[in-house]
C-alpha positions in Angstrom: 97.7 95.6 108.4 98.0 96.5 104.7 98.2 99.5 102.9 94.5 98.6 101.8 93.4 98.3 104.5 94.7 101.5 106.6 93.6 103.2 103.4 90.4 102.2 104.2 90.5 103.5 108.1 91.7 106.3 106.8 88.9 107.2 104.5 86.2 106.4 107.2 87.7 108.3 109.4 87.6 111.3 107.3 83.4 110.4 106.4 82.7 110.3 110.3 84.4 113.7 111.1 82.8 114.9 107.5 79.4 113.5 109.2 79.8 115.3 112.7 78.2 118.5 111.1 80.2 122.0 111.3 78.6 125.1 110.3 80.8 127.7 108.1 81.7 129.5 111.4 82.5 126.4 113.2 79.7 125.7 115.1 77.8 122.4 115.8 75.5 122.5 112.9 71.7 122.8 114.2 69.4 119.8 112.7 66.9 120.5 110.0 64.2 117.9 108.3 66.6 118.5 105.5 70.0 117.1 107.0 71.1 113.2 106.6 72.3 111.2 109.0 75.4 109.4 107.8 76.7 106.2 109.7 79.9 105.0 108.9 80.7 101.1 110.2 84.0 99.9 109.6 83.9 97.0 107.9 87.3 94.3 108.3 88.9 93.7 105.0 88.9 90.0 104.2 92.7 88.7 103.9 93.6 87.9 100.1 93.0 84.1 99.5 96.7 82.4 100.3 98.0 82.2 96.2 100.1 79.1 95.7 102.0 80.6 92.3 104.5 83.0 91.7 103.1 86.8 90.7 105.1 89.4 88.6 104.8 92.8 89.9 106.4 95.8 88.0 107.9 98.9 90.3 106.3 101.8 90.5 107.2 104.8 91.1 107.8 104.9 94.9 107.7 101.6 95.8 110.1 100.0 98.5 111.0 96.1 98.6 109.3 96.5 102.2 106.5 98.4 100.7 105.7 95.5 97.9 106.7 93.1 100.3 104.0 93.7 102.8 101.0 94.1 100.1 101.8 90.7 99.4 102.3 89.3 102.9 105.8 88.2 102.7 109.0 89.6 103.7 111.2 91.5 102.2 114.0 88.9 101.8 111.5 86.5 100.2 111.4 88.7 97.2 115.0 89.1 97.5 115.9 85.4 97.3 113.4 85.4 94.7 115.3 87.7 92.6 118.5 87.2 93.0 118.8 90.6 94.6 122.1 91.5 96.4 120.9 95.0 96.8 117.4 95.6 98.3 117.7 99.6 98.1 118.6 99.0 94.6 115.4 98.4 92.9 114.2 100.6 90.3 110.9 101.8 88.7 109.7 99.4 85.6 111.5 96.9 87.1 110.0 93.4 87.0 110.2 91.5 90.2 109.2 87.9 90.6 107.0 87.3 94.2 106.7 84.4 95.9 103.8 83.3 97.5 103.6 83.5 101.1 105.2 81.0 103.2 103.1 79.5 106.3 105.9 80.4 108.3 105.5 84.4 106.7 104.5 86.3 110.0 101.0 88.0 109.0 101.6 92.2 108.0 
């Protein structure tokens, strides 16, 4: 699963407990005429169309080679053979890294 997309779990699951309906004292809110009822559905995130070309992504602050790596569906040495990297702990932010796309033999995130 991406980053996207357990962002997007994340946030729904926040909405649905948001939704449950707690008074300021911590008791199950009473309903009123005025209240809305908020459903929440969880929606699958499409997969990103399989890219045929070669993407440059600059390093932010943060980012891992596993981390960038599995936002683009590929692994980690991918980018490294890509790059010419002898060092994967040794990238740096501002850094501009060449990825490749995704092999059919890349095991899905």
């Amino acid at each position: 699963m991406t980053r996207i997309a357990v962002m997007a779990c994340m946030i729904a699951a926040v909405l649905v407990l948001a939704a449950c309906g707690r008074d300021d004292e911590g008791q199950d809110a009473t309903s009123t005429p005025d209240d809305v009822l908020v459903i929440v559905t969880l929606t699958p995130v499409p997969s990103a169309t399989v890219r045929s070309e070669i993407v440059t992504y600059t390093v932010q602050e943060g980012d891992t080679l596993l981390g960038i790596a599995l936002d683009f569906g590929i692994t980690p040495e991918d980018i490294e053979a890509a790059n010419d990297l002898s060092n994967r702990d040794a990238i740096f932010t501002g850094q501009t890294l060449s990825i490749p796309a995704p092999s059919e033999s890349t095991p899905e995130p």
